[in-house]
N, CA and C of each residue as an Amber inpcrd file, in Angstrom:
protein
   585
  27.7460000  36.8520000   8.6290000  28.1430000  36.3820000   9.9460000
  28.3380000  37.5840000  10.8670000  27.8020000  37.4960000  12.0070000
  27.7420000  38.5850000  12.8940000  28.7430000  38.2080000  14.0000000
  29.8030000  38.7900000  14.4050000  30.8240000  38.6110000  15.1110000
  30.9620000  39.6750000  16.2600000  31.0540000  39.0970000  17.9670000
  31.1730000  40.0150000  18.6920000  32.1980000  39.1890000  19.2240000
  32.9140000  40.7610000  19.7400000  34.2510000  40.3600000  20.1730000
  34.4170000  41.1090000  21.4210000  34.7640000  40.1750000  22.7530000
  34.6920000  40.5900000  24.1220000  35.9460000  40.6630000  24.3630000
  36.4800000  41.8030000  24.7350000  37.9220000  42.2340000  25.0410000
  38.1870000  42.1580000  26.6390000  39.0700000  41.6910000  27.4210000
  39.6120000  41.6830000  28.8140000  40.6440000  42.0350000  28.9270000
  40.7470000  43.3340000  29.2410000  42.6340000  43.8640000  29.2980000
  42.5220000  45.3750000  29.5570000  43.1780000  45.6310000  31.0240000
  42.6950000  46.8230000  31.3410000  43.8650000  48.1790000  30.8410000
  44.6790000  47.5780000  29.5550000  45.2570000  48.4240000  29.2180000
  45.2050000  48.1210000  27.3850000  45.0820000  49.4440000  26.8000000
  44.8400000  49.8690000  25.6000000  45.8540000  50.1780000  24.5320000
  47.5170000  49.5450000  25.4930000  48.7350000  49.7420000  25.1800000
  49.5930000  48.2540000  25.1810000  48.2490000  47.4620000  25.6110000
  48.8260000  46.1680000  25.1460000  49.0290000  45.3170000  24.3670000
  49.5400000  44.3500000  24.2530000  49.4350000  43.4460000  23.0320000
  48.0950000  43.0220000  22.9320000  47.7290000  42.8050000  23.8040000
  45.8890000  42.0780000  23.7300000  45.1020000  42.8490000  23.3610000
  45.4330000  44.3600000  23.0560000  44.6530000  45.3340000  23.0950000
  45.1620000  45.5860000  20.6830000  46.4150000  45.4350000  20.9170000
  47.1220000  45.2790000  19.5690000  46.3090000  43.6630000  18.5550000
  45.7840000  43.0110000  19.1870000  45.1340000  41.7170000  18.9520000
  43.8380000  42.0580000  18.5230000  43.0120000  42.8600000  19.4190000
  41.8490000  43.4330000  19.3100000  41.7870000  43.6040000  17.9590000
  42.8350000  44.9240000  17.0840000  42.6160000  45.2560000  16.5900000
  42.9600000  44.9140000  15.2980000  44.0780000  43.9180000  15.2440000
  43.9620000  42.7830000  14.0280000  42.6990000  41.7470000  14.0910000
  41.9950000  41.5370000  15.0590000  40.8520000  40.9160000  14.8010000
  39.7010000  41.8200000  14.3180000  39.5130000  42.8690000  14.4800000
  38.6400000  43.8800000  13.8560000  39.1240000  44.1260000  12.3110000
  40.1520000  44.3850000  12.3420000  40.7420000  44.6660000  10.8870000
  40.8730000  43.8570000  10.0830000  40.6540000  42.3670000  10.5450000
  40.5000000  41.4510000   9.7760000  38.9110000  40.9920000   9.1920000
  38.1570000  41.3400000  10.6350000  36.5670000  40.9580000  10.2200000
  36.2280000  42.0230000   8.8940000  36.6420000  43.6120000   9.5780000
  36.3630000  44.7310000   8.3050000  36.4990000  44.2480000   6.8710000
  37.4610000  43.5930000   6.7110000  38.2830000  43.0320000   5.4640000
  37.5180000  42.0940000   4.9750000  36.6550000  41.3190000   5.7100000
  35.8300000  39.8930000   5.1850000  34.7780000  40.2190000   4.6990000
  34.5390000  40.1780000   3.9620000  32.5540000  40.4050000   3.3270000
  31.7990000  39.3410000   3.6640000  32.2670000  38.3050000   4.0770000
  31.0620000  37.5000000   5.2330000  30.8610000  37.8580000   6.5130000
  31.4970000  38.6310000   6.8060000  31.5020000  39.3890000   8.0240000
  30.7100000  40.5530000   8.0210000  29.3680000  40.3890000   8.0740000
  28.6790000  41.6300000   7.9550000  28.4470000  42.8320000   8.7590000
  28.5650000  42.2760000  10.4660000  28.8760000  43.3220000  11.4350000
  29.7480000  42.9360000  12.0900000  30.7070000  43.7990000  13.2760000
  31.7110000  43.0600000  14.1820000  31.4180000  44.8530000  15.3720000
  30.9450000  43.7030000  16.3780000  30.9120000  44.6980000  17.6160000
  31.9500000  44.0280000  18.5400000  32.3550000  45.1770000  19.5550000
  33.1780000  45.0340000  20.4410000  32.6440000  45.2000000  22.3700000
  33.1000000  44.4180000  22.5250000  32.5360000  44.7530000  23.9230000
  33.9890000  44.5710000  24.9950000  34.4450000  46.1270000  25.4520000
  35.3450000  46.3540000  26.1900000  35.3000000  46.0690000  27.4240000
  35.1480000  45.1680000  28.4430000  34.5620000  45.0590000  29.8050000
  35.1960000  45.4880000  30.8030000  36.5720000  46.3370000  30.3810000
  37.0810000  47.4900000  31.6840000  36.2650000  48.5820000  31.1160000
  36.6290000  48.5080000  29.6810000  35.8380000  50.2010000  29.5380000
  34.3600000  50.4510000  29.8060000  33.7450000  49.2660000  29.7350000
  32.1120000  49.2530000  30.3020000  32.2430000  49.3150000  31.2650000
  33.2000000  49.2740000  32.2990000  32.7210000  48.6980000  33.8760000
  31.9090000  47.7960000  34.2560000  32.2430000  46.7410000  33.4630000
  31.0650000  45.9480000  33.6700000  31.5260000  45.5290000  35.1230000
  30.5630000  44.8540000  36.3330000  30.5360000  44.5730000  37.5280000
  30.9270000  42.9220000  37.3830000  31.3830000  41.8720000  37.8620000
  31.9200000  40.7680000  37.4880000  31.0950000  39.9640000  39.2010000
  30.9090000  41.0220000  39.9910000  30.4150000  40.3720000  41.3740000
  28.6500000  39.8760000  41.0060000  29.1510000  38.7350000  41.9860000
  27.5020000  38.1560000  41.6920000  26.6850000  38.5500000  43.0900000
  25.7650000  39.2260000  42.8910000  25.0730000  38.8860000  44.1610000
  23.5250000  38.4430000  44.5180000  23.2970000  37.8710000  45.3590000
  22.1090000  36.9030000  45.6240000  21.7370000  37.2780000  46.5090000
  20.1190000  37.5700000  46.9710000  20.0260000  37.5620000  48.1710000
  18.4170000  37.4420000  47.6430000  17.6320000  38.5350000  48.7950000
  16.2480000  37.8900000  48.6170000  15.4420000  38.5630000  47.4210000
  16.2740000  39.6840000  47.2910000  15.6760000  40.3680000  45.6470000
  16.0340000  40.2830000  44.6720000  17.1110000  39.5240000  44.7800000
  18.2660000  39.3800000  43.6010000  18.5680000  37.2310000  43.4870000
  18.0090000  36.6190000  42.8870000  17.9680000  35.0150000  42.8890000
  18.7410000  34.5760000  42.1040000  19.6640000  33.4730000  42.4170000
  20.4380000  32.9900000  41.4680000  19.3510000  32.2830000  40.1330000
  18.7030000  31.8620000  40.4290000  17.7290000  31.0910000  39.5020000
  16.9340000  32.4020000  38.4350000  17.0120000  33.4500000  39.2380000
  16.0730000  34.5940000  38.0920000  17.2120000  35.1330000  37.3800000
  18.7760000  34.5430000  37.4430000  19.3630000  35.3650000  36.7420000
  19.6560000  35.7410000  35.6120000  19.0300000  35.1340000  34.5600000
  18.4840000  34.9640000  33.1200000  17.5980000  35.9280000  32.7720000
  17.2130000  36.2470000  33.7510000  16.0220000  37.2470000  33.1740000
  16.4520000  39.2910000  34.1970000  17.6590000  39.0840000  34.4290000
  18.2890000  39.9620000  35.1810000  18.0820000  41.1590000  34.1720000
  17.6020000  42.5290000  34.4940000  17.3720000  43.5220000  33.6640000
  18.8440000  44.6300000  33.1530000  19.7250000  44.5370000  34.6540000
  20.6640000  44.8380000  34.1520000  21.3810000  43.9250000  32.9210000
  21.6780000  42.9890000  33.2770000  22.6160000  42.4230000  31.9700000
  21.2120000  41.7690000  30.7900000  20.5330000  42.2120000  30.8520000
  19.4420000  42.2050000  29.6210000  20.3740000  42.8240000  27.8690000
  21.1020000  43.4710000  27.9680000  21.8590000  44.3980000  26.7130000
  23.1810000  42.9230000  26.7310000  23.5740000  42.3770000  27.6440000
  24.7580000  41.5760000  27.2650000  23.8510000  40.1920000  26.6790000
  23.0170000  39.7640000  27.2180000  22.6360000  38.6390000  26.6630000
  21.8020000  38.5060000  24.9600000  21.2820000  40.1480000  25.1030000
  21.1380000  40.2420000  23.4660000  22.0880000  40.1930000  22.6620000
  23.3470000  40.7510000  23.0880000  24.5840000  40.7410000  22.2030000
  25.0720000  39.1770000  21.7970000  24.9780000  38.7190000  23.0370000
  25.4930000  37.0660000  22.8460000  24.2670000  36.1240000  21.7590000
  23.0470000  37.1590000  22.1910000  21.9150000  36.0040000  20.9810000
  22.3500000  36.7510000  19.2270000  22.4670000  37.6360000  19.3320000
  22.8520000  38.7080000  18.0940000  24.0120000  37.6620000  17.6550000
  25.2110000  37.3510000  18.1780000  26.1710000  36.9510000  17.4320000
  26.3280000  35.7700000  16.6580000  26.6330000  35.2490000  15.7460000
  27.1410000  34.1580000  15.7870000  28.3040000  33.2560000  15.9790000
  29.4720000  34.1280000  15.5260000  31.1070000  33.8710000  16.3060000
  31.3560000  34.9740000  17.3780000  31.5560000  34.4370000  18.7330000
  32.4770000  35.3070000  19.3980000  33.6730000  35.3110000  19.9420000
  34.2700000  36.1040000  19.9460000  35.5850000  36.8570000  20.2230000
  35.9910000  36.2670000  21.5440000  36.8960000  35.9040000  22.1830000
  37.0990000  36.3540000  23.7690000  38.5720000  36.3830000  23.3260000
  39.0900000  37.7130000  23.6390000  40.7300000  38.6980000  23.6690000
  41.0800000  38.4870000  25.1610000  41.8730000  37.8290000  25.7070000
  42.1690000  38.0480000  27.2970000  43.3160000  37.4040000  27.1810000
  44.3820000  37.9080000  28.3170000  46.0090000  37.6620000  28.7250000
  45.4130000  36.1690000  29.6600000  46.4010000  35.1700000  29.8720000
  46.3840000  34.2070000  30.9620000  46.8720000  34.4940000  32.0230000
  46.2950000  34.5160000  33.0570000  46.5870000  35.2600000  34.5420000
  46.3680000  34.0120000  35.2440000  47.4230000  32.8650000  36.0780000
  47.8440000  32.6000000  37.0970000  46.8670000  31.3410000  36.3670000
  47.0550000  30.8830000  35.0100000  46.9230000  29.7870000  34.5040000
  45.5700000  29.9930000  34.2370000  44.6470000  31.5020000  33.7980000
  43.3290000  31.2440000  33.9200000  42.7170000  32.5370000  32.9780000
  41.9140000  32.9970000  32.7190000  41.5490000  34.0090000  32.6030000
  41.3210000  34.7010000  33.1660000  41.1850000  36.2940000  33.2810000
  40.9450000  37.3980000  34.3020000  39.5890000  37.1620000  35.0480000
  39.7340000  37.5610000  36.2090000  38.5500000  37.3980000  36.9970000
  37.5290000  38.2080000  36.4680000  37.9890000  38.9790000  35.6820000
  36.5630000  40.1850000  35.0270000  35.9290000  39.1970000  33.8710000
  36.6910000  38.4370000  33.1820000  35.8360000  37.7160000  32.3420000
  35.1820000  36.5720000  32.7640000  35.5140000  35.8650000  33.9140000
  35.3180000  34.9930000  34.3160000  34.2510000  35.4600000  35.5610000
  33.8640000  36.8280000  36.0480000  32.5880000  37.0870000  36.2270000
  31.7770000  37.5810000  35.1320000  31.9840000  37.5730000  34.1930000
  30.9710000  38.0850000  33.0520000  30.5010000  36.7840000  32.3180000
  31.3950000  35.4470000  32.5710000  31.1930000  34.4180000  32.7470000
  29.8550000  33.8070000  33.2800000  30.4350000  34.1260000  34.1400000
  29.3430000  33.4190000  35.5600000  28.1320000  33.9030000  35.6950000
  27.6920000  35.5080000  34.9340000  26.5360000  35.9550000  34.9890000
  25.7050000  35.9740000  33.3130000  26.7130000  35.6600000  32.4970000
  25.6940000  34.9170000  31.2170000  25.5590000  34.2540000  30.8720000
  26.2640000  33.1840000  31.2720000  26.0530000  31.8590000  30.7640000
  25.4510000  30.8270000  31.6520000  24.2330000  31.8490000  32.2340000
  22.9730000  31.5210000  33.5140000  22.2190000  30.4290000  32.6090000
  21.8400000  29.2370000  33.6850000  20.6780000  28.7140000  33.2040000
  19.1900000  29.2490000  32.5850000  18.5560000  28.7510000  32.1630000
  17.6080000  29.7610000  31.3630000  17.9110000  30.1790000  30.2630000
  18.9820000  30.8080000  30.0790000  19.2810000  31.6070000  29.0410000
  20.3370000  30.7140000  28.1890000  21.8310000  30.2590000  28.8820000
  22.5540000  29.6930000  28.1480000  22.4460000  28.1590000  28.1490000
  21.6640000  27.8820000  29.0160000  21.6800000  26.4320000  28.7950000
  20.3240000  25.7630000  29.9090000  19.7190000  24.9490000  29.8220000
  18.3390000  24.3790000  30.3230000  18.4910000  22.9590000  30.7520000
  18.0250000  22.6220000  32.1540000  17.9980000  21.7620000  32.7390000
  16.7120000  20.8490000  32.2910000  17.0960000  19.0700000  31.8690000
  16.1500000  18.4310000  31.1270000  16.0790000  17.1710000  31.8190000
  16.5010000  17.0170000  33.1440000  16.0430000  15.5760000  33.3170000
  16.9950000  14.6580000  33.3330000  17.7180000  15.2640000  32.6420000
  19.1890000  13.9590000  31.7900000  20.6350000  14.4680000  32.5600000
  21.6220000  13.4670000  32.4430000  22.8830000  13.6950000  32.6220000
  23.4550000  15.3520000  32.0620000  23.1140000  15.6670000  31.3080000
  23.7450000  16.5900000  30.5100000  22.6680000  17.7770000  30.3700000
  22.7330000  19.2350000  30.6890000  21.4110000  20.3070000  30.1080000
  21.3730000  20.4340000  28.3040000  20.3920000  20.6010000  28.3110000
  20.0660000  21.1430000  27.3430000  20.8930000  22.6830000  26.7310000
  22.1420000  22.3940000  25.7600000  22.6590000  24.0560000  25.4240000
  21.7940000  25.1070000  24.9990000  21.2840000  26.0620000  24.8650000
  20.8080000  27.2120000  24.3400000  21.6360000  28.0100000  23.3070000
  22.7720000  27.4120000  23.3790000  23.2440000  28.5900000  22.4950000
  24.0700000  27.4310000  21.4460000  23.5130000  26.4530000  21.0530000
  24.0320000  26.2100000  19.2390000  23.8060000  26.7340000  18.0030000
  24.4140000  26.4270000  17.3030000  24.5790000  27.3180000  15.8920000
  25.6330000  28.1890000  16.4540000  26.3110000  28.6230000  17.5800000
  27.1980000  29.9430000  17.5720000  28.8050000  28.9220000  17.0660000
  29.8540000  29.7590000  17.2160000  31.1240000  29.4220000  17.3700000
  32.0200000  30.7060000  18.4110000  33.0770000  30.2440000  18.9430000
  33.9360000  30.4240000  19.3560000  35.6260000  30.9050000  19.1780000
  35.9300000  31.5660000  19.3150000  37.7070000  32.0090000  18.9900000
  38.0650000  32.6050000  20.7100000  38.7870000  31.8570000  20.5330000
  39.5310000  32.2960000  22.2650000  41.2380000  32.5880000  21.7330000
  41.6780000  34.3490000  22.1010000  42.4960000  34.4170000  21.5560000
  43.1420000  35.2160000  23.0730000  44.1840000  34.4950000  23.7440000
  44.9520000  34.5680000  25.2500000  46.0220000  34.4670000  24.6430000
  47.0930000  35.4200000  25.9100000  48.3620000  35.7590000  25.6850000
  48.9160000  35.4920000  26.8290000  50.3340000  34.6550000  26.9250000
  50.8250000  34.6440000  28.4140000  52.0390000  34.6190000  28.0400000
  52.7490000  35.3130000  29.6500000  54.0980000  35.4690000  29.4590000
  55.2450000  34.2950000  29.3550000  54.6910000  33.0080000  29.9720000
  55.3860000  32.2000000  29.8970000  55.3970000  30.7790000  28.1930000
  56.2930000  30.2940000  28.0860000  55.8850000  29.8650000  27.1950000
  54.5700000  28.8080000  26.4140000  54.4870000  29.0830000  25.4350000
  53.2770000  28.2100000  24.9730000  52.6100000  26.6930000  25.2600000
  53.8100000  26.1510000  25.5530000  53.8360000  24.6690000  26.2950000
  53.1740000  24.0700000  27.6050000  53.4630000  25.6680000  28.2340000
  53.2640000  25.5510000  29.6630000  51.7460000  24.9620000  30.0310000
  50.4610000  25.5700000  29.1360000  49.6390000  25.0910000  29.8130000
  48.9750000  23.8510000  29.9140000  50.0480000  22.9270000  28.5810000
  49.4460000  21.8680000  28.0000000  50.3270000  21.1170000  29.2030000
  51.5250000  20.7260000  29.0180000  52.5390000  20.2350000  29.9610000
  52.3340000  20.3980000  31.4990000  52.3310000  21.7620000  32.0770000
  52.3090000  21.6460000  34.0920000  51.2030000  21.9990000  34.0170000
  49.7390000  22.6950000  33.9450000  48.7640000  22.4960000  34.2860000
  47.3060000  21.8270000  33.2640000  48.5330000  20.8060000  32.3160000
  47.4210000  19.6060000  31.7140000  46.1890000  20.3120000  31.2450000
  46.3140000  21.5650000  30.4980000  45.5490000  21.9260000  29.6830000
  44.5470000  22.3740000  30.2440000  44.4580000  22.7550000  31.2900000
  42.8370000  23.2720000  32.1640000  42.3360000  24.0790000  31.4390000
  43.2790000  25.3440000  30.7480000  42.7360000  26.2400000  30.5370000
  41.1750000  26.5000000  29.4710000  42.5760000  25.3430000  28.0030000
  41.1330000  24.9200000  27.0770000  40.3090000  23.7890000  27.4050000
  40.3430000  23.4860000  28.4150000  39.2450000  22.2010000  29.0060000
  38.5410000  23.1880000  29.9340000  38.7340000  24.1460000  30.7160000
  37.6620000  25.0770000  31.3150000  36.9940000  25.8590000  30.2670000
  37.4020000  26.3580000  29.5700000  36.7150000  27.1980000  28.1670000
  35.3420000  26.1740000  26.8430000  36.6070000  25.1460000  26.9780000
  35.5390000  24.4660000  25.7130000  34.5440000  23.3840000  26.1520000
  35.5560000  22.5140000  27.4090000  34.4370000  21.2950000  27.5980000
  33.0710000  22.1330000  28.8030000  33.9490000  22.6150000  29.7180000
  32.9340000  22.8310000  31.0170000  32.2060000  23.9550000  30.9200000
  32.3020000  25.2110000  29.8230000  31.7130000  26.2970000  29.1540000
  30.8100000  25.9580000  27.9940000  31.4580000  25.9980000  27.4530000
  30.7190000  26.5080000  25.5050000  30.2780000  25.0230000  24.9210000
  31.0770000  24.0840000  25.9070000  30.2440000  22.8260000  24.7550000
  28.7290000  22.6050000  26.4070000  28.8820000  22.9910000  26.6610000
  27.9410000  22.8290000  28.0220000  26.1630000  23.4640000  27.6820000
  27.0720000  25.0610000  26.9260000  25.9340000  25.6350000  26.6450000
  25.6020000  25.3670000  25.2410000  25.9720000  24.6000000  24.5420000
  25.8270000  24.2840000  22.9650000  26.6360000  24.2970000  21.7220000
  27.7270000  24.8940000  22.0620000  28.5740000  25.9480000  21.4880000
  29.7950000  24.3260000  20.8530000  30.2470000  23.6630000  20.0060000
  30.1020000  23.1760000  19.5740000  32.0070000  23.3960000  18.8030000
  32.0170000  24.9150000  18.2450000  33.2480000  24.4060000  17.4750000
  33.7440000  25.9800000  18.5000000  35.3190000  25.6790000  18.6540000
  35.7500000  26.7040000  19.4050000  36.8370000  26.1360000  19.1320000
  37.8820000  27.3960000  18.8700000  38.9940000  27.8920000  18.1550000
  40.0590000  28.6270000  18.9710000  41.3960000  28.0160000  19.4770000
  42.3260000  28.4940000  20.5340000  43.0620000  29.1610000  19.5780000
  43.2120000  30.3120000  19.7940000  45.0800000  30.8520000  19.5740000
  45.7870000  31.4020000  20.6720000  46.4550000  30.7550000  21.3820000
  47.3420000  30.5560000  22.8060000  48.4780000  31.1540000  22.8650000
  49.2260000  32.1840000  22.2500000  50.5210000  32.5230000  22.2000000
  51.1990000  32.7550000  23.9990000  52.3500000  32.5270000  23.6340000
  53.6090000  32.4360000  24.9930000  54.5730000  33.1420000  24.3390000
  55.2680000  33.3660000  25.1170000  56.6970000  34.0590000  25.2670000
  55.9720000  35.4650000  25.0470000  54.9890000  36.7200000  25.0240000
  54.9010000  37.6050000  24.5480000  55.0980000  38.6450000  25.4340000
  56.1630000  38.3630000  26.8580000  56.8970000  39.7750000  27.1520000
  58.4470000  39.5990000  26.9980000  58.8050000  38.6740000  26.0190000
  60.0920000  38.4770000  25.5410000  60.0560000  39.2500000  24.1250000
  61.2770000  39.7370000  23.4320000  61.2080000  40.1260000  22.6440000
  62.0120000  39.0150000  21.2720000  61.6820000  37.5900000  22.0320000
  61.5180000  36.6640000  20.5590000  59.9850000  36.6510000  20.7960000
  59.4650000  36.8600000  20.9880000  58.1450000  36.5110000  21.2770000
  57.3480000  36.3740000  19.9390000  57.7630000  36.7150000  18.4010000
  57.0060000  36.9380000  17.1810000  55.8800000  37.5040000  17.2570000
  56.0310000  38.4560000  18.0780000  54.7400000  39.3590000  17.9890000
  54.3000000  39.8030000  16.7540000  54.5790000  40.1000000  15.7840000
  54.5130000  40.7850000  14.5800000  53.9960000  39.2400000  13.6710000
  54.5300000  38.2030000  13.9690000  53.8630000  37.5370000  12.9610000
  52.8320000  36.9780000  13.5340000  52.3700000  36.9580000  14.8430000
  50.9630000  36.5500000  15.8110000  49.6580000  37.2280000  15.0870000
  50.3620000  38.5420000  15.4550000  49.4520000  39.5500000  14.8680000
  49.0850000  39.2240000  13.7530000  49.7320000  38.9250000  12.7270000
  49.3320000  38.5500000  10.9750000  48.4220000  37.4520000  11.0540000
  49.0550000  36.4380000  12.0490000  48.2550000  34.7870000  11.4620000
  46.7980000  35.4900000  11.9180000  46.2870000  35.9630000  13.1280000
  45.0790000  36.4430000  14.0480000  44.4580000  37.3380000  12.5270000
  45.2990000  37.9590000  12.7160000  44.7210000  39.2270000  11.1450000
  44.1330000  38.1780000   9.6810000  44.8470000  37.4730000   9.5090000
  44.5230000  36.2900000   8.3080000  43.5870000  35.8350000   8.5780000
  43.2740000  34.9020000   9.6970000  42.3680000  34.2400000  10.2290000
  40.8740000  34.9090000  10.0520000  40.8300000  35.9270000  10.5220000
  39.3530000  36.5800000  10.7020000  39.3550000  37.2630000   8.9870000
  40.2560000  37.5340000   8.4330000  40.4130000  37.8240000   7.3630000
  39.7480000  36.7180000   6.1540000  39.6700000  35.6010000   6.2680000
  39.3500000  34.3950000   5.4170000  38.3610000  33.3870000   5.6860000
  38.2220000  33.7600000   7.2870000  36.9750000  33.0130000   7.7750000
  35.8120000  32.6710000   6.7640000  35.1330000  31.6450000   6.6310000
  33.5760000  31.6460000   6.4740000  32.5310000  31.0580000   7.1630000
  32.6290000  30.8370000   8.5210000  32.0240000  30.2870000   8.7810000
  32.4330000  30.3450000  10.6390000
């Protein structure tokens, strides 16, 4: 199983950044886990702005030469990673333009005629592993769960993507927060995976 793991967190001193690396240390540990790449998207600089105009087409953006290296990574994988804090009930705008520029028609998913496109990307899976300061409840209770209904229904089951896996922790700038045992279950998890 080939596992890439997309990190969002522009600090290397964080817990999300401490997450990273129980999810690496856990894939290392798995022998079904045959490779595990990382893709840092502050430390790439990746650009998150879309732009369109008469040389640049929303419709050619599948075949865009710059992000040509991200969309191989995403065909390369079969589970991926997404590491990101919840910011203002959502994910960071850096992932959520890295979003918006791979999971282009053409590539992640194909228009057929029907109610629904055609996904491009089945057979993969999913782990969405977000951290927010407020508690864990919050996003199910006052904003009715958008977060994993923007991720799984209107994303990944859109483009094919089929089984996808939340670990949601809250309270983690409190110091009940069980940081130390977050870290373990995340570490176990990728640790025992098969599939």
């Amino acid at each position: 199983m080939k596992t890439l793991v997309i990190f969002t967190h522009p600090n290397h001193q964080s817990l999300s950044y401490a997450f990273l690396q129980e999810v690496v240390n856990g894939c290392n540990g798995n022998g079904r886990i045959e490779e595990v790449r990382v893709l840092d998207l502050y430390e790439e600089g990746f650009n998150p702005v879309l732009i369109f105009n008469e040389n640049k087409r929303r419709r050619d953006m599948h075949m865009d030469p710059d992000l040509a290296k991200y969309r191989e990574q995403l065909l390369w994988a079969d589970k991926i990673v997404l590491i990101y804090p919840i910011w203002w009930g959502r994910p960071p705008a850096l992932l959520l333009g890295y979003i918006d520029q791979m999971f282009a028609s053409g590539f992640a998913y194909r228009e057929n005629g029907g109610a629904f496109p055609e996904g491009l990307l089945k057979g993969k899976s999913v782990v969405c592993i977000s951290t927010m300061k407020g508690p864990a409840f919050y996003p199910l209770l006052w904003l009715h769960n958008a977060h994993k209904i923007l991720m799984r229904r209107a994303l990944f089951n859109f483009v094919g993507i089929k089984h996808v896996k939340f670990f949601e922790f809250g309270n983690m700038e409190s110091s009940r927060g069980k940081h130390k045992e977050k870290l373990k279950k995340v570490n176990r998890y990728f640790l025992t995976i098969n599939q």
